[in-house]
C-alpha positions as CSV (number, residue, x, y, z in Angstrom):
1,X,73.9,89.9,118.5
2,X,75.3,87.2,116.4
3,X,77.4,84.0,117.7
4,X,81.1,85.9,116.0
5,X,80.4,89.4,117.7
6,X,79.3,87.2,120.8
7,X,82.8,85.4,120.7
8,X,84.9,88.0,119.9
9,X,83.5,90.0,123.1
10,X,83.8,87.4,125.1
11,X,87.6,86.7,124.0
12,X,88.2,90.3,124.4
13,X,86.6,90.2,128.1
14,X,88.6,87.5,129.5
15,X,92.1,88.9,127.9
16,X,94.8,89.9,129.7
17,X,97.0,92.9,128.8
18,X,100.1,94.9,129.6
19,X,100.4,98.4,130.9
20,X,103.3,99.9,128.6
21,X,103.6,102.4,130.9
22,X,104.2,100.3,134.4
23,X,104.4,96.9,133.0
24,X,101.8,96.1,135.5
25,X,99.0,93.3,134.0
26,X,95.4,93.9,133.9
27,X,91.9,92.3,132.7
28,X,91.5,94.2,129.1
29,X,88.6,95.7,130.3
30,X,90.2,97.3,132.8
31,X,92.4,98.7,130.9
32,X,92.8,101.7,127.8
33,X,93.5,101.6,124.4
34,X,96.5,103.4,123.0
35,X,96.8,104.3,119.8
36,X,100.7,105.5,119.2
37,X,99.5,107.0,115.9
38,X,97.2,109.2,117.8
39,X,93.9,107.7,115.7
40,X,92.3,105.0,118.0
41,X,89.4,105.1,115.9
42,X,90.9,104.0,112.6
43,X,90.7,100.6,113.7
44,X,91.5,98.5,110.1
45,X,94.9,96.6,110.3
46,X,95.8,97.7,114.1
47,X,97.3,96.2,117.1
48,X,96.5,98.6,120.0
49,X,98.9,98.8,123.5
50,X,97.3,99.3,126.4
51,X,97.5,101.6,129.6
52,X,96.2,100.3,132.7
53,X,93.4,102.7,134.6
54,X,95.9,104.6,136.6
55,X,98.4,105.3,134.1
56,X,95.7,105.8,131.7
57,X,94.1,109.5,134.2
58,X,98.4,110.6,134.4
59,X,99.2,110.3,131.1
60,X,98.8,114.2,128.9
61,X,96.2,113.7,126.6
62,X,96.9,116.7,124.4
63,X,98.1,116.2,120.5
64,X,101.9,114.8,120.9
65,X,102.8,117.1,117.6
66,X,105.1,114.0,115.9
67,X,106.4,112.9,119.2
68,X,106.2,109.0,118.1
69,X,108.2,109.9,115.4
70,X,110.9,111.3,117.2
71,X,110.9,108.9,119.4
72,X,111.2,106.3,116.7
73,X,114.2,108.1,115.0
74,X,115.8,108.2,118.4
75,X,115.9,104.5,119.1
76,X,113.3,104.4,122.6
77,X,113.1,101.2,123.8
78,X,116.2,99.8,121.3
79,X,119.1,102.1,122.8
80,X,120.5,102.8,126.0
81,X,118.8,105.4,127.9
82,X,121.7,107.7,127.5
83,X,121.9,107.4,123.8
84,X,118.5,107.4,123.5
85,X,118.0,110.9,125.6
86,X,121.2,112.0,123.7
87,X,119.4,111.6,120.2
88,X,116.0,112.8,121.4
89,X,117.6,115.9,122.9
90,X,119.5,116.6,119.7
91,X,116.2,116.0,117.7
92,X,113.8,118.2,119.7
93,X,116.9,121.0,120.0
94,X,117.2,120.8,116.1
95,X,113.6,121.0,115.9
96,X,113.9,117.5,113.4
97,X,110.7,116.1,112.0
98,X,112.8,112.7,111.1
99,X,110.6,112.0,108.6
């Protein structure tokens, strides 16, 4: 192992991250990768959010079939929840890929 793989484990191991799901903080290493492209292993260029353990074994891991997209095109997390469910509920009803 060199010294640069060496130090980037140990920065990774003493990291701290959040859960996007409960907001709750954990050691990186206790926690999971998400990928919101749905390609974790594409690595190159990434910044990857985390899901703690828990939230991690409830979360649906089947294929999300442009969900992040629609999510995008309906403002989550930079609306209101009611015209953010508003928007998504029109998009899904429509059918919409918003790209």
């Amino acid at each position: 192992m060199t010294m640069a793989s060496s130090a980037l484990w140990a920065s990774d191991h003493t990291q701290q991250v959040t859960c996007i799901a409960c907001g709750e903080t954990a050691d990186r290493e206790a926690a999971r990768e998400y990928d919101k492209h749905g390609d974790r292993w594409s690595r190159e260029g990434k910044e990857f959010e985390y899901l703690c353990k828990p939230c991690h074994s409830e979360y649906c891991h089947q294929n999300r079939n442009g969900l992040e997209r629609t999510l995008v095109a309906a403002d989550a997390g930079r609306t209101d929840r009611n015209t953010f469910l508003s928007r998504f509920c029109e998009l899904v009803a429509n059918n919409s890929d918003p790209e």
